[in-house]
PAVEXLUM-380679 format. One line per 3 residues: number of its first residue (from 1); their letters; for each residue x, y, z of C-alpha. Coordinates in nm, 2 decimals. Example, Ala and Ser with C-alpha at 12.3 -4.5 7.8 and 13.67 -1.06 7.14 Angstrom:
BEGIN
1 = AS = 1.23,-0.45,0.78  1.37,-0.11,0.71 .
This chain:
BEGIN
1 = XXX = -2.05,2.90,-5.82  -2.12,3.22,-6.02  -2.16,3.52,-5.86 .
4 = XXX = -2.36,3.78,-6.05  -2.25,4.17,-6.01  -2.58,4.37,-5.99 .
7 = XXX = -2.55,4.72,-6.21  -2.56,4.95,-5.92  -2.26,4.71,-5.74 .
10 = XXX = -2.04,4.80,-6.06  -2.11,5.15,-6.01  -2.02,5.09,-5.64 .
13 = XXX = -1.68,4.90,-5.70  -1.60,5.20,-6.00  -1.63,5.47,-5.76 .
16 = XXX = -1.44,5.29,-5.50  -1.16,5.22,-5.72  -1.18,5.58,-5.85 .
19 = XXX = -1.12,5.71,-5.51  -0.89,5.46,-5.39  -0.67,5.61,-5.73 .
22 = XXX = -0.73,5.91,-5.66  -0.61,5.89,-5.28  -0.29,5.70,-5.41 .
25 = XXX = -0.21,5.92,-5.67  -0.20,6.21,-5.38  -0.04,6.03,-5.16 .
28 = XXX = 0.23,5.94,-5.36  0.26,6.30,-5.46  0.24,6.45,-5.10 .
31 = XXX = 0.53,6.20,-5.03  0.75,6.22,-5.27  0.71,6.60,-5.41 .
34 = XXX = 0.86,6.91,-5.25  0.67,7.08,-5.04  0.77,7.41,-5.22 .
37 = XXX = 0.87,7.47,-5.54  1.15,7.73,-5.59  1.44,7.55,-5.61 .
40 = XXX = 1.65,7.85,-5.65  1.59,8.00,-5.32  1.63,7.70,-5.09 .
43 = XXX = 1.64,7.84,-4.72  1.58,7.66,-4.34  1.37,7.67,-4.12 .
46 = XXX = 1.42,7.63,-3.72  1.21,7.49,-3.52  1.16,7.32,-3.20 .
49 = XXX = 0.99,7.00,-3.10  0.94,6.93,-2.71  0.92,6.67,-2.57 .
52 = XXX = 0.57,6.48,-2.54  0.48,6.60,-2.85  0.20,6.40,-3.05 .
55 = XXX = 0.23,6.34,-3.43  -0.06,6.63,-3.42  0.12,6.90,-3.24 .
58 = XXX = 0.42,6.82,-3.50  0.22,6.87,-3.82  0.05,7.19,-3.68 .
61 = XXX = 0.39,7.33,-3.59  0.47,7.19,-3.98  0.20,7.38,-4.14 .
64 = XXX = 0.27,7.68,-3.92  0.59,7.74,-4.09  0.51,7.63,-4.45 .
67 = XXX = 0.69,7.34,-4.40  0.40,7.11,-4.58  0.12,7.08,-4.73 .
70 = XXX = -0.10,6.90,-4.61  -0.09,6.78,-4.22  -0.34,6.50,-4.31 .
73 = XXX = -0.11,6.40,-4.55  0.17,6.40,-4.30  0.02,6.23,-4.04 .
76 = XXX = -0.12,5.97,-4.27  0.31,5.90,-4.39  0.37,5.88,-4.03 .
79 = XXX = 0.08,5.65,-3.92  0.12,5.40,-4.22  0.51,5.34,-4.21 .
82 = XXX = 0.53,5.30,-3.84  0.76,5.58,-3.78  0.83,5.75,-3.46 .
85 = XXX = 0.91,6.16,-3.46  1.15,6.26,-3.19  1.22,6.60,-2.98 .
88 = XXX = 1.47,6.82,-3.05  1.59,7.17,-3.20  1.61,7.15,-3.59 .
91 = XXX = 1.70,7.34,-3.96  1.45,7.23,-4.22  1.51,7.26,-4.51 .
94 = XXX = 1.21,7.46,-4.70  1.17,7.22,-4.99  1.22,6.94,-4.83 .
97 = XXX = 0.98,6.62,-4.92  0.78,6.43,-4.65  0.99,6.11,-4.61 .
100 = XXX = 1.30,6.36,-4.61  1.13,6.53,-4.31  0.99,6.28,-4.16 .
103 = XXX = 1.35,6.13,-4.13  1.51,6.44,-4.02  1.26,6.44,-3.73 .
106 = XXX = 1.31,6.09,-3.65  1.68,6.18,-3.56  1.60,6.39,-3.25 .
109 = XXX = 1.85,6.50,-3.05  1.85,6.83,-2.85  2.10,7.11,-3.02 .
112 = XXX = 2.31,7.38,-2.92  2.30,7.73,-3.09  2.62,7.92,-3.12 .
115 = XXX = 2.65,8.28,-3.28  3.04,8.31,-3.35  3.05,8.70,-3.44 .
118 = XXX = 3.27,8.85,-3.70  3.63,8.97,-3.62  3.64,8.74,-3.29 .
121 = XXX = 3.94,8.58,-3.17  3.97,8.22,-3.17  3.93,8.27,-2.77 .
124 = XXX = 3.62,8.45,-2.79  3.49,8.20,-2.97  3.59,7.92,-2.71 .
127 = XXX = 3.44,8.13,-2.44  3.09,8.05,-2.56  3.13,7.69,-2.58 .
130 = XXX = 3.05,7.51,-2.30  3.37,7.50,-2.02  3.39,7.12,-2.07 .
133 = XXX = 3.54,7.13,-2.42  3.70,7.48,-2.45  4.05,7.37,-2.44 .
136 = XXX = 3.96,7.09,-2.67  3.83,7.35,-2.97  4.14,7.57,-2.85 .
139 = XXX = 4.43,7.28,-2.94  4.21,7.13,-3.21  4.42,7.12,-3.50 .
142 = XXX = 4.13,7.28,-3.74  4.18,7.56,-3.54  4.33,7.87,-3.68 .
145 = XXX = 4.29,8.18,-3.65  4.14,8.36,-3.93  3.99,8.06,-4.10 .
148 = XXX = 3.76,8.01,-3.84  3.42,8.11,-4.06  3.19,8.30,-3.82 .
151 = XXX = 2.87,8.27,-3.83  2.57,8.05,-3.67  2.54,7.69,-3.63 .
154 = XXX = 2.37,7.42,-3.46  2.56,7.11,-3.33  2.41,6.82,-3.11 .
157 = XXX = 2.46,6.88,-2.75  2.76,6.61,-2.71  2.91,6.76,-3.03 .
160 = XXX = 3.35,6.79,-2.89  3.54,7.11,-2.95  3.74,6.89,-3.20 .
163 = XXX = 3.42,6.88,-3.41  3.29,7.20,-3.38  3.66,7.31,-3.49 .
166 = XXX = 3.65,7.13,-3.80  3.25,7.25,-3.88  3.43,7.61,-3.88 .
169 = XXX = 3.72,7.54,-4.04  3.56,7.35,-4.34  3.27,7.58,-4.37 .
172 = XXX = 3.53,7.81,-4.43  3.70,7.65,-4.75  3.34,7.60,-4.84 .
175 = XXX = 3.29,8.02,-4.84  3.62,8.04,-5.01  3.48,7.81,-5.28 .
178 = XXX = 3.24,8.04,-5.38  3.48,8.33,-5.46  3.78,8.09,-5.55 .
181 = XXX = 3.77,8.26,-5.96  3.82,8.64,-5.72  4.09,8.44,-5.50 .
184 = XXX = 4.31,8.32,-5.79  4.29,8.66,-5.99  4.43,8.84,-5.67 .
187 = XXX = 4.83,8.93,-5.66  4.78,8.83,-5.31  4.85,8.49,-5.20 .
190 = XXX = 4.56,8.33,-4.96  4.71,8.37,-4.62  4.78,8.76,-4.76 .
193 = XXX = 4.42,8.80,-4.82  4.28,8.66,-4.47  4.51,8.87,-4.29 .
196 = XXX = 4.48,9.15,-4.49  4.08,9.08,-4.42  4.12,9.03,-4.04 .
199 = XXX = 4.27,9.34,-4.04  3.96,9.56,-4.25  3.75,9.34,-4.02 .
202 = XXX = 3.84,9.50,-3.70  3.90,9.86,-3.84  3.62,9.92,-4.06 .
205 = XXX = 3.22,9.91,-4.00  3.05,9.94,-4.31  3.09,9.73,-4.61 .
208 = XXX = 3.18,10.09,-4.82  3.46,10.13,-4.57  3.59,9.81,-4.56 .
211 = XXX = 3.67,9.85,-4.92  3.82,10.20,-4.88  4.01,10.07,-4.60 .
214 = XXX = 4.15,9.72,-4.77  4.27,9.99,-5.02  4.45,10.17,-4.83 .
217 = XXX = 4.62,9.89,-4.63  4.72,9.72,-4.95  4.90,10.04,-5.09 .
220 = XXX = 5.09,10.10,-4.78  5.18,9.72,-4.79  5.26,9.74,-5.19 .
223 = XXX = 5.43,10.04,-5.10  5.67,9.91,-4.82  5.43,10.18,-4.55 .
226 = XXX = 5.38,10.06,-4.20  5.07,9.95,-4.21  4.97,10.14,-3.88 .
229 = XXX = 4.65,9.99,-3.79  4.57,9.98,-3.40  4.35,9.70,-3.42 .
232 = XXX = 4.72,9.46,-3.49  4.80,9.66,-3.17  4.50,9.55,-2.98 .
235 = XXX = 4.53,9.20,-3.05  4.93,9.22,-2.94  4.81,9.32,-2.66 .
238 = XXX = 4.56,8.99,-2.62  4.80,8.74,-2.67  4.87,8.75,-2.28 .
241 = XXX = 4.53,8.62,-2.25  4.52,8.26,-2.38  4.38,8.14,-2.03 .
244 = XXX = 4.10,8.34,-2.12  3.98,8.05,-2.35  3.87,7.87,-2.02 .
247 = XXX = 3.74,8.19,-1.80  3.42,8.42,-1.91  3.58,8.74,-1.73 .
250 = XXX = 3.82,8.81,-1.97  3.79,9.10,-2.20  3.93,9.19,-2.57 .
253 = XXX = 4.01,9.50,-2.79  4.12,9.72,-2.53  4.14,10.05,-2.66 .
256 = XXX = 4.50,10.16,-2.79  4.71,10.41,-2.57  4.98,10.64,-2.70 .
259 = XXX = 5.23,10.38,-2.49  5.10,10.08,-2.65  5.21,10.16,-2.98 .
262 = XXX = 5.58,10.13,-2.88  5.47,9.77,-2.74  5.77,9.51,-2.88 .
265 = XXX = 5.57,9.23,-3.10  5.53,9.14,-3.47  5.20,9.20,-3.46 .
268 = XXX = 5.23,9.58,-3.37  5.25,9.78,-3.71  5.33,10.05,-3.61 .
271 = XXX = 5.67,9.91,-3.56  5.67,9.65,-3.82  5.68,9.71,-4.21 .
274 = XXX = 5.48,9.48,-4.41  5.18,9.24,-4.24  5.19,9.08,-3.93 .
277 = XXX = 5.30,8.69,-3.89  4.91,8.58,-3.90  4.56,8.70,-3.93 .
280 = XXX = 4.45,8.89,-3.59  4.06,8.75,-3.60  3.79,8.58,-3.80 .
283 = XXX = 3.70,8.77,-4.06  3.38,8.77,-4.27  3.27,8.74,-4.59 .
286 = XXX = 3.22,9.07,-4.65  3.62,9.19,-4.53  3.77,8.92,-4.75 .
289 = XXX = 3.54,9.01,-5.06  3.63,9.40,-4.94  4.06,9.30,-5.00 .
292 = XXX = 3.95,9.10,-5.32  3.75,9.39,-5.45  3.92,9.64,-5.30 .
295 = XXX = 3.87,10.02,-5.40  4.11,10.31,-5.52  4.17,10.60,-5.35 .
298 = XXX = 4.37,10.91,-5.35  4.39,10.91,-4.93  4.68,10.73,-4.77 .
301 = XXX = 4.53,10.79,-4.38  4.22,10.69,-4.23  4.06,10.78,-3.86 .
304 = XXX = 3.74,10.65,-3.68  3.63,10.95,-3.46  3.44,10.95,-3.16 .
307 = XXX = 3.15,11.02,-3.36  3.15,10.68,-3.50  3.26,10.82,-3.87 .
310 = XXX = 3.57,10.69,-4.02  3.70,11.04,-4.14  4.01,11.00,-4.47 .
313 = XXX = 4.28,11.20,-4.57  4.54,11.19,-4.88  4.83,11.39,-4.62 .
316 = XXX = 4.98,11.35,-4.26  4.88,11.67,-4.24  4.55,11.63,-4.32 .
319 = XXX = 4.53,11.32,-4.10  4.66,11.48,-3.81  4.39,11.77,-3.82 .
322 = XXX = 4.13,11.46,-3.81  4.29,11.31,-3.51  4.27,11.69,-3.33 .
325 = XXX = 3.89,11.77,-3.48  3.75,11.41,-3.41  3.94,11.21,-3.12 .
């Protein structure tokens, strides 16, 4: 039987067809396309999803952060593929696509945040982890002082210390990656540079000083100088407190006394010539790109006074003046 198409049905059917284009051509682009477009200043976003949220409350707190385009878009991805959006804590990546987000979201599990702070002991940083894998992250053998990259990172709440070890360690190697062309022009060998870095890291504040300071270290070292730097003396001090990995009374950096510079240890330089057997914290990026890039000076001593101010001097006479005007 034929069926005749009236001219006003055609137009019909052509306008449906043109929308129903129209709508998969957006679709497809919302999908697949990122939701922003400057590739070369990719950053994350965190945010939390609680529990009981709908696929509604999830695209508003999308949209809130710039995280897509279009929440009608969004929810339409979720609605036609079936998939289910779970609660938790998470990074999201700013460009990412729709499908990449929606299967990031789909993951949901509940994360811990962790702020490991430059020029922390290996300890300190075990002291925020929860008590139950301490020890674990302590005899892990990723860990090592001084290549323990601080900085902050999210890891799933039944993440072991063994794990969170290695996330440290390799993010570390990762870092060094980035200045490996600086690393491989130094005179220094790796392990000289991180414990050289440890060192800046603990005695100097500001990046300008950290560069002044890494300069004066490495002359005294190049120039077989004691190195003299309390912060080696502070951390000699520590190492009687390895049980403090597993406690959160324990306490670190003591300030030096006159009696603890005689203290009997290879990490006290004020007694040792040269650097001490390994680096005394985590440094950051900043301490190791201060040894790489360190700056030339004419002063040989260097105080921090009680005013904060790390005060130089090119004499031992000048430097002993500082110690009388500012400690």
């Amino acid at each position: 039987m034929n069926i005749k198409i009236k001219s006003y049905q055609w137009k019909i059917i052509a306008v449906i067809l043109s929308f129903l284009t129209i709508f998969m051509v957006s679709y497809s682009v919302g999908v697949r396309e990122p939701n922003h477009y400057d590739s070369g200043n990719i950053s994350s976003v965190e945010i939390t999803i609680n529990k009981g949220s709908s696929v509604e409350d999830i695209s508003k707190i999308l949209e809130e952060n710039d995280l897509i385009n279009s929440r009608a878009f969004f929810k339409l991805y979720v609605y036609i593929n079936n998939k289910r959006l779970q609660a938790g804590n998470f990074f999201v990546p700013s460009n990412a696509n729709i499908v990449d987000l929606v299967a990031l979201l789909g993951k949901g599990s509940f994360q811990n945040k962790f702020t490991f702070l430059e020029g922390w002991r290996s300890e300190q940083m075990a002291q925020i982890l929860p008590s139950n894998i301490r020890n674990e992250f302590m005899v892990s053998s990723y860990t090592k002082d001084g290549y323990m990259f601080p900085d902050t990172y999210l890891f799933a709440e039944d993440a072991t210390g063994d794990e969170i070890a290695k996330v440290l360690r390799q993010t570390f190697d990762e870092k060094m990656g980035t200045i490996s062309e600086d690393i491989n022009k130094s005179e220094l060998s790796l392990d000289e540079i991180v414990i050289l870095a440890s060192i800046v890291e603990r005695e100097a504040k500001s990046v300008e000083d950290k560069a002044i300071i890494a300069g004066i270290l490495i002359k005294r070292y190049n120039n077989g100088w004691p190195l003299q730097a309390d912060a080696t003396v502070q951390y000699a001090k520590d190492l009687s407190k390895t049980v403090c990995a597993s406690v959160q009374e324990c306490t670190w950096w003591e300030k030096v006394s006159a009696s603890d510079l005689a203290i009997d240890s290879p990490y006290n330089t004020y007694k040792i010539e040269g650097l001490p057997p390994t680096p005394i914290c985590n440094p950051g990026l900043d301490s190791i790109k201060a040894v790489l890039n360190y700056k030339e000076t004419p002063y040989w001593f260097y105080i921090t006074g009680n005013d904060g101010i790390t005060h130089y001097s090119e004499t031992v006479e000048e430097h002993n003046e500082n110690i009388q005007k500012y400690l």
